[in-house]
VEXDREN-2710 file (C-alpha; in Angstrom, 1 decimal):
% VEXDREN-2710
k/r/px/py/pz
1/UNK/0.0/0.0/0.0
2/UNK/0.9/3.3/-0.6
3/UNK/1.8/6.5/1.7
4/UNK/-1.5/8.9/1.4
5/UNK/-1.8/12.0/1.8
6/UNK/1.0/12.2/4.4
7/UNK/-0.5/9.0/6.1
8/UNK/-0.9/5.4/5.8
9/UNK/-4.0/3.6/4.3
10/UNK/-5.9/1.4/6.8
11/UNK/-8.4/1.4/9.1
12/UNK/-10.5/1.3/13.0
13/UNK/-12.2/-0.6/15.2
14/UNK/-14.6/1.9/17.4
15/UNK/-17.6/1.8/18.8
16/UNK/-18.7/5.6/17.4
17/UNK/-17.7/3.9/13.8
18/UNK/-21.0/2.7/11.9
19/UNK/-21.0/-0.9/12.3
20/UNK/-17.7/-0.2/14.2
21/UNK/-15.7/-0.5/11.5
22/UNK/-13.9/1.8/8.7
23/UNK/-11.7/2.8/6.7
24/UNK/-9.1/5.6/7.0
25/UNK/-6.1/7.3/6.7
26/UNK/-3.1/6.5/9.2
27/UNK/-0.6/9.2/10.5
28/UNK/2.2/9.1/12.9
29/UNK/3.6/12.3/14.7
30/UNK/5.9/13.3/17.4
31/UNK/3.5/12.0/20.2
32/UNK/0.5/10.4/18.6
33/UNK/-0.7/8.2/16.1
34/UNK/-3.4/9.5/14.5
35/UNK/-6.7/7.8/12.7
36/UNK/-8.7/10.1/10.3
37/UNK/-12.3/8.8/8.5
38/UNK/-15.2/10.7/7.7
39/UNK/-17.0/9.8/10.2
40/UNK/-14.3/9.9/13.2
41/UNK/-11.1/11.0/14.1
42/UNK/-9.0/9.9/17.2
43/UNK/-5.7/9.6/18.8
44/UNK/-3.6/6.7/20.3
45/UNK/-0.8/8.0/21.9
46/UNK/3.1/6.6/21.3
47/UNK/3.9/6.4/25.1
48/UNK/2.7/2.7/25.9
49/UNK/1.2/1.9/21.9
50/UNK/1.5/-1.7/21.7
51/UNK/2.1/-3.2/18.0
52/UNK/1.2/-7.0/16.6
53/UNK/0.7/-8.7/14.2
54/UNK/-2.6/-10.5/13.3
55/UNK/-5.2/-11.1/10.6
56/UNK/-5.4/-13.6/7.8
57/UNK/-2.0/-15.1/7.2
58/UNK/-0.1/-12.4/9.7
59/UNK/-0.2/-9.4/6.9
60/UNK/-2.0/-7.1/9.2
61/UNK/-0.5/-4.5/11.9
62/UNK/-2.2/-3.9/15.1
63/UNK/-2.2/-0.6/17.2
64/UNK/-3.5/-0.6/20.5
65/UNK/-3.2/1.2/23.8
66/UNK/-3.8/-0.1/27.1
67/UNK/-5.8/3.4/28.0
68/UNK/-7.7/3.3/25.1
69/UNK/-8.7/-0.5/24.9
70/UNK/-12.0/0.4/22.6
71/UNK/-9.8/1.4/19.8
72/UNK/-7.6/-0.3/17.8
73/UNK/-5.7/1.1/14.4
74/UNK/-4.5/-1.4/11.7
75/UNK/-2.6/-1.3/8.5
76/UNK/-1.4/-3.5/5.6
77/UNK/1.0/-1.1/4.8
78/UNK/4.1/-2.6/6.4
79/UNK/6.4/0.7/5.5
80/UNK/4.4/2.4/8.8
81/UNK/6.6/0.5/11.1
82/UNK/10.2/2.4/9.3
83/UNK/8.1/5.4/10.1
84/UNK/10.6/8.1/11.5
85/UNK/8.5/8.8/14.3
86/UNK/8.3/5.8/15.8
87/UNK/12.5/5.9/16.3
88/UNK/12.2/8.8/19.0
89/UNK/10.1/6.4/21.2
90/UNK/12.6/3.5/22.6
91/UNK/9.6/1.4/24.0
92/UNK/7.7/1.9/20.6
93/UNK/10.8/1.4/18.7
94/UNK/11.3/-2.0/20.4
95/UNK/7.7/-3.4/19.4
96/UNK/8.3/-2.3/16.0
97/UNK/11.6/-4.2/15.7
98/UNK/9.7/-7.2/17.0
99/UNK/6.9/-6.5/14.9
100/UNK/9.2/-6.7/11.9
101/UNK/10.8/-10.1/13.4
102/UNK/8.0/-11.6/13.6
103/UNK/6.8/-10.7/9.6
104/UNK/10.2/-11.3/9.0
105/UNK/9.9/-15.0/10.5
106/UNK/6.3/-15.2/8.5
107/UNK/7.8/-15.1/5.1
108/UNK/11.0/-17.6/5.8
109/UNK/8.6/-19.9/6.7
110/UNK/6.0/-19.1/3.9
111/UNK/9.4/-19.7/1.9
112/UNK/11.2/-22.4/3.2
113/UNK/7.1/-24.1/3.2
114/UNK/7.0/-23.7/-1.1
115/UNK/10.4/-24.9/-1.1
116/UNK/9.8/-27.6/1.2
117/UNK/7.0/-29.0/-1.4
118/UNK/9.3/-28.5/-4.6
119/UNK/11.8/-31.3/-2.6
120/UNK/9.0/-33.4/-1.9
121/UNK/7.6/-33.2/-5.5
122/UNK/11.0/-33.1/-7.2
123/UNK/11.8/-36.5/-4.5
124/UNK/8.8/-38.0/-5.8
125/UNK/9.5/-37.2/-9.1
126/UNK/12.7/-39.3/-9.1
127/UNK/11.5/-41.9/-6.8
128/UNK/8.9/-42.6/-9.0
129/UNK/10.9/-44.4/-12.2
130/UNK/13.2/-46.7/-9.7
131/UNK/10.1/-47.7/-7.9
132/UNK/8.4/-48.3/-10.7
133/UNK/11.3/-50.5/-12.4
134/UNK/11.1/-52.3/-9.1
135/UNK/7.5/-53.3/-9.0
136/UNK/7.5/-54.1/-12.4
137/UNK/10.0/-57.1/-11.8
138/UNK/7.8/-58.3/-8.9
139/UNK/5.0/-59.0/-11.5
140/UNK/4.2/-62.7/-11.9
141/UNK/4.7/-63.6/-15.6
142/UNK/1.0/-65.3/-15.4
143/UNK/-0.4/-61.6/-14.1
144/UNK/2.2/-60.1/-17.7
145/UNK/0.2/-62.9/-19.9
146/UNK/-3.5/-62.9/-18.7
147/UNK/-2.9/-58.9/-19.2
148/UNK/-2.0/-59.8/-22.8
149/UNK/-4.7/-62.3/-23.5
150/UNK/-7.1/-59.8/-22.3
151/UNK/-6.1/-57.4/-24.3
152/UNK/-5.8/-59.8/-27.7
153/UNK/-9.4/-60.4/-26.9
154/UNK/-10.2/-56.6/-27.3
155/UNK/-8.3/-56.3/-30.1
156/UNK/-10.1/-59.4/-31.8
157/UNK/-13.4/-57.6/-31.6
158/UNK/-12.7/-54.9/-33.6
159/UNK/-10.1/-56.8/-36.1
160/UNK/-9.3/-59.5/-38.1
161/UNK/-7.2/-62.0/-37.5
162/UNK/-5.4/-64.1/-39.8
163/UNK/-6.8/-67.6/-38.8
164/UNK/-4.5/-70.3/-40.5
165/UNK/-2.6/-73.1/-39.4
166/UNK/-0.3/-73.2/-42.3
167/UNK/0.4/-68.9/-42.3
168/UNK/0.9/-69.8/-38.6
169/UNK/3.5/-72.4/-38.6
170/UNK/5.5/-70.4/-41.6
171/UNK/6.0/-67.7/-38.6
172/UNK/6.7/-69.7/-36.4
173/UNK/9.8/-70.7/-38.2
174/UNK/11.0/-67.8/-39.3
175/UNK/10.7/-66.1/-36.0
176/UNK/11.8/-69.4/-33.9
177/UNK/16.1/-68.3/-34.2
178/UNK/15.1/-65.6/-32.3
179/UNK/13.0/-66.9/-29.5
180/UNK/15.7/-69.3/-29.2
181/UNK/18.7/-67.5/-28.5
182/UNK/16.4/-64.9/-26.2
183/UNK/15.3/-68.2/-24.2
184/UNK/13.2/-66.7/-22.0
185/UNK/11.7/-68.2/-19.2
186/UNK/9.5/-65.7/-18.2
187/UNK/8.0/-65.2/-21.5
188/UNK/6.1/-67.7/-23.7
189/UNK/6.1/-65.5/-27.0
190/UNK/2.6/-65.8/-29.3
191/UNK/2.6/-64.2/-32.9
192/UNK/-0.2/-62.8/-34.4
193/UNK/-1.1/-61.2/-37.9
194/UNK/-3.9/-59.1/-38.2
195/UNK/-5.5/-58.1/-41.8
196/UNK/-4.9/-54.4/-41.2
197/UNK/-2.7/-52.5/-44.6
198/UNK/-0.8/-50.3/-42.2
199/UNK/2.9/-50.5/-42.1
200/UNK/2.6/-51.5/-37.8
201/UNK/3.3/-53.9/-35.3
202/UNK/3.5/-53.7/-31.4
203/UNK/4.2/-55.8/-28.6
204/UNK/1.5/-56.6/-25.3
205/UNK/2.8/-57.9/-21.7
206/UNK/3.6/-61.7/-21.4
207/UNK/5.3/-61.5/-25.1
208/UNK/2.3/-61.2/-27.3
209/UNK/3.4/-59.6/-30.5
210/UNK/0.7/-58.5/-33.7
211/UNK/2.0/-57.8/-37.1
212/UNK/-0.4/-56.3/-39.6
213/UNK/-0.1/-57.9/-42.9
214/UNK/0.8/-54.3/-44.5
215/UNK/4.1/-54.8/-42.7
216/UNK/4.9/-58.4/-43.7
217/UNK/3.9/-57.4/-47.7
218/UNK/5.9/-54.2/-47.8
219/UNK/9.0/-55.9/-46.8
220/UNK/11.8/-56.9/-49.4
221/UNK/13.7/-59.6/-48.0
222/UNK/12.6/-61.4/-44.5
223/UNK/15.7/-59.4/-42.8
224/UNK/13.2/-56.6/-42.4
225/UNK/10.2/-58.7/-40.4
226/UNK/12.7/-60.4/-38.2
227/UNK/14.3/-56.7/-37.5
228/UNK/11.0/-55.2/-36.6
229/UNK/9.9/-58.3/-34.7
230/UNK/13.4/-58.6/-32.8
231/UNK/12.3/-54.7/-31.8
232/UNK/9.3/-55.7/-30.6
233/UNK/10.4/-58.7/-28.4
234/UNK/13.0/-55.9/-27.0
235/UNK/10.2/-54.2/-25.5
236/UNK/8.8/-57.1/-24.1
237/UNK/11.5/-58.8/-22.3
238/UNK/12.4/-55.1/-21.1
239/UNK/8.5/-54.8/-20.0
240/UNK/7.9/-51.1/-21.7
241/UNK/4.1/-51.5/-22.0
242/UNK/3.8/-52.3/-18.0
243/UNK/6.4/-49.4/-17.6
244/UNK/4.3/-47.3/-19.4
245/UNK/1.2/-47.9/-17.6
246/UNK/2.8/-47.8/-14.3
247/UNK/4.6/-44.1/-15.4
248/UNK/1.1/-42.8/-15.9
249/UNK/-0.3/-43.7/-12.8
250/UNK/-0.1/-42.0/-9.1
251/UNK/3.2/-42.6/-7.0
252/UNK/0.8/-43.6/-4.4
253/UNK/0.0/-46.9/-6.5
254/UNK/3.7/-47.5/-7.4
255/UNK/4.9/-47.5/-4.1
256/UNK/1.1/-49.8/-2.9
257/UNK/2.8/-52.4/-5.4
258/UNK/6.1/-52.3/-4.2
259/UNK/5.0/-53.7/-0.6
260/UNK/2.7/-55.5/-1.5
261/UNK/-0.9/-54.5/-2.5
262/UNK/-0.8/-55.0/-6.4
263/UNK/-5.0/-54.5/-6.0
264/UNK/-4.2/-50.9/-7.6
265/UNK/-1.8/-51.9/-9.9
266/UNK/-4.3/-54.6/-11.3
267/UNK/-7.1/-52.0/-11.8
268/UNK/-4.7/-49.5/-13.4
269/UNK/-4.4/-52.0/-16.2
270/UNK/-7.6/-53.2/-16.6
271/UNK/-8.8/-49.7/-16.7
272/UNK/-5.7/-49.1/-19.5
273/UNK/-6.3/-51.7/-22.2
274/UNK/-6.6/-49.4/-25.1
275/UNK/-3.9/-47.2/-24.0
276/UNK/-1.4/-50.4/-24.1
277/UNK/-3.0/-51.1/-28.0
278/UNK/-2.1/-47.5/-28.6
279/UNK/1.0/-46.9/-26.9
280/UNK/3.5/-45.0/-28.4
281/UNK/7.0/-45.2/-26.2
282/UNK/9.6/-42.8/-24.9
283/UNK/12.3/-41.8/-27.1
284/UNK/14.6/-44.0/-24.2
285/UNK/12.3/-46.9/-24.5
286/UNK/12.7/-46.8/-28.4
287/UNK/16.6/-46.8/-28.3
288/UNK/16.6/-49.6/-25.9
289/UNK/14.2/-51.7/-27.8
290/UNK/16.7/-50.6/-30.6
291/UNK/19.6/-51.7/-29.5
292/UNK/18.6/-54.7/-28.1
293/UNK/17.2/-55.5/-30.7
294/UNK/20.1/-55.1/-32.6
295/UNK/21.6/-57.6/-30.2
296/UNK/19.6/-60.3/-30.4
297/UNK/20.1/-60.4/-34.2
298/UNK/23.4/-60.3/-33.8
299/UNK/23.5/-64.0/-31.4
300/UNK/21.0/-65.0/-34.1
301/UNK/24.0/-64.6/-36.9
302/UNK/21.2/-62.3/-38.6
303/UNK/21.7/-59.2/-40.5
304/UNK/20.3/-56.4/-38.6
305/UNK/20.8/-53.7/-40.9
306/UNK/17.2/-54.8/-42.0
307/UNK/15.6/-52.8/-39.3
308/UNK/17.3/-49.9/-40.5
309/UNK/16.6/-50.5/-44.3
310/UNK/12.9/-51.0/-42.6
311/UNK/12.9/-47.8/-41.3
312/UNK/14.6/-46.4/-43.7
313/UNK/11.6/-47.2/-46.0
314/UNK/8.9/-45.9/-43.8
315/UNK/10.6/-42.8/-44.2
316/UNK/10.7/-43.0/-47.6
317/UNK/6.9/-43.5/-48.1
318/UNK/6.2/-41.1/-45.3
319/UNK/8.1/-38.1/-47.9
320/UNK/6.1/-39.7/-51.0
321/UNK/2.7/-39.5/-48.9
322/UNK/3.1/-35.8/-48.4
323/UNK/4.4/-35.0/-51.7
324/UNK/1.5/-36.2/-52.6
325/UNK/-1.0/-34.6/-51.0
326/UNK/-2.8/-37.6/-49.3
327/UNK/-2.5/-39.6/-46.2
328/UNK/-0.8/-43.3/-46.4
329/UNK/-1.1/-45.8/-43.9
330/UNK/1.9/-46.1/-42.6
331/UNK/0.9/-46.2/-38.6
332/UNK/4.4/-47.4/-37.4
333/UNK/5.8/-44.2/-38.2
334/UNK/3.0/-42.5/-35.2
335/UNK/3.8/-45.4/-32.4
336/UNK/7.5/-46.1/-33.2
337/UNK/9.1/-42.6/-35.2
338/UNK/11.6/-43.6/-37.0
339/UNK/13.6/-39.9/-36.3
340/UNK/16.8/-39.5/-38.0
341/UNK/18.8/-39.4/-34.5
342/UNK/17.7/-43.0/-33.9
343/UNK/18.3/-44.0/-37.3
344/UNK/22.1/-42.9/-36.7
345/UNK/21.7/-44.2/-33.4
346/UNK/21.1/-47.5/-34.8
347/UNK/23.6/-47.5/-37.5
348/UNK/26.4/-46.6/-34.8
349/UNK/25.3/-49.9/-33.1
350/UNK/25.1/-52.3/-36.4
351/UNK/28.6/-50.5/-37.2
352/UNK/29.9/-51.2/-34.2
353/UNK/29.8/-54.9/-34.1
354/UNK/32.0/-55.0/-37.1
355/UNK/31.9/-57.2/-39.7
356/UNK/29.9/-60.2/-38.9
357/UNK/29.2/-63.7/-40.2
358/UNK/25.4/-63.6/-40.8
359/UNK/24.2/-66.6/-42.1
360/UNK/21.3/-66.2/-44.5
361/UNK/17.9/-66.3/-43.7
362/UNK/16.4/-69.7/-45.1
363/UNK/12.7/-68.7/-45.8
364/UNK/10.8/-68.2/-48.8
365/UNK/9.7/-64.7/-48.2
366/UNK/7.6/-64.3/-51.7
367/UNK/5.6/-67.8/-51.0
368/UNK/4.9/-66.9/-47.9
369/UNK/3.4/-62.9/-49.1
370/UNK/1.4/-65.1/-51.8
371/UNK/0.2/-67.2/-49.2
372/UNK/-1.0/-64.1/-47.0
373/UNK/-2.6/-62.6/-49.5
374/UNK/-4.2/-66.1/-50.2
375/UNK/-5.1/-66.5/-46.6
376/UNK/-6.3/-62.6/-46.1
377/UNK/-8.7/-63.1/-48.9
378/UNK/-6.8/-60.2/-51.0
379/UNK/-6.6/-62.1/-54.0
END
């Protein structure tokens, strides 16, 4: 507040003030301070004024005097305390250094209070990711699967499936080098294709992995599927979709699984089934999944510069779809962005293996497109 009119806005309790209250002006001289209104004007005097602090969150200044207990003067202004008049009076001068003390305690602790609560968010900020790494490796691999059958049922009832025997085995041995050098005993690994012309696949808890049929046709040699499926099994075995979940969630329910109570985790998922079928993952979670990926090719003797040539190609149809001026279906490039920096990311980690022996891949990929497209009803 300002300084008016050689005074101090506030205001009076009195009992000749209507309703016993108003507004004023504030003045201090050399033996008085001084309340003017237009209704009243009185006088407290300096000798023996007592001075607190009160009112919602302390921001208001008191003026009393033991002679005068029906009146009391108050300000927000806290400049009237450095008034000069008040240094004359030792007693006066005294209350007003405790006065300021104490407003001068109020806002420390009104300080140290906010920064009190940015430790304990910033603390629960950085608890949250090792607690959550932590309760995701207490989850039962049975609670990880039922979470993905559950899901694969959702996804059935808006989708079709490829159901054949024959389409089924053929993935099955292309894909089996890789689930047998991952050997994973925690994961029992189920492949599905889906009749869906979008360039996607993605990965669901307990190692259940759908491929769209767009993605299997597009490819050139079957360096490319295994690539993107090798990707795929990264972010299962490195559990990114209960990650995710859990990241979303309250720190309250983290830290209720960690010791114990998984009752919240379990409806955190349930209540999450279409967010897992539309995940799209961190930028850290892609580069992992990369790079492991990238590894498990590499114990499987095959070439993993097919990812890269696979993402490579989205890319390359992504530019082609917007010279065009239309949309293509090319969903992978939404849920797993193939950015240049992860490109080169990738490449540094093929490059880096040196030259390998990669045996070739024995499968016929063209018989098995022609039997897709057979199977899907395409042709």
């Amino acid at each position: 507040m300002k300084m008016l009119n050689n005074g101090y806005k506030g205001g009076a309790f009195h009992p000749q003030l209507p309703k016993g209250k108003a507004g004023g002006i504030i003045s201090v001289s050399g033996a008085a301070l001084e309340f003017r209104s237009e209704n009243l004007s009185f006088q407290l005097p300096l000798e023996g004024l007592e001075i607190k602090i009160g009112g919602t969150g302390g921001r208001l200044i008191f003026f009393s005097h033991p002679d005068h207990p029906e009146k009391t003067v108050y300000s927000r202004n806290q400049k009237i305390l450095s008034d000069p008049q008040f240094k004359s009076r030792q007693m006066v001068q005294r209350q007003r250094k405790s006065a300021q003390l104490h407003l001068f305690k109020q806002r420390a602790w009104a300080f140290f209070s906010c920064m009190l609560i940015l430790v304990i968010l910033s603390s629960a900020y950085l608890l949250k990711d090792p607690a959550v790494s932590l309760v995701v490796k207490r989850l039962p691999p049975d609670f990880e699967n039922s979470l993905g059958e559950n899901f694969i049922k959702q996804y059935r009832s808006t989708h079709d499936f490829i159901e054949s025997t024959v389409v089924e085995e053929k993935l099955n041995h292309l894909v089996k080098p890789l689930i047998t050098v991952i050997a994973s005993n925690r994961y029992d690994f189920k492949f599905y294709i889906v009749q869906d012309s979008s360039l996607n696949a993605f990965a669901l808890p307990g190692g259940h992995i759908v491929i769209n049929t767009g993605l299997i046709l597009s490819a050139s040699r079957s360096e490319e599927i295994l690539g993107v499926i090798a990707h795929e099994i990264a972010h299962v075995t490195r559990q990114h979709g209960v990650r995710k979940v859990l990241e979303s969630t309250s720190l309250y329910i983290v830290l209720s699984g960690l010791f114990g109570d998984v009752s919240g985790i379990t409806a955190v998922f349930l209540s999450n089934g279409t967010f897992l079928l539309q995940q799209q993952f961190s930028r850290e979670f892609e580069r992992e999944a990369d790079l492991l990926a990238v590894t498990y090719l590499n114990r499987t003797a095959i070439d993993p510069s097919g990812l890269y040539d696979f993402f490579a190609k989205l890319k390359e149809k992504e530019a082609a779809a917007k010279l065009g001026g239309f949309s293509e279906s090319i969903t992978l490039l939404s849920t797993h962005p193939a950015t240049d920096r992860r490109m080169e990311s990738l490449q540094k980690a093929i490059d880096e293996k040196g030259d390998e022996s990669y045996r070739p891949v024995e499968f016929d990929l063209k018989a098995f497109q022609a039997l897709l497209y057979e199977a899907s009803g395409d042709i």
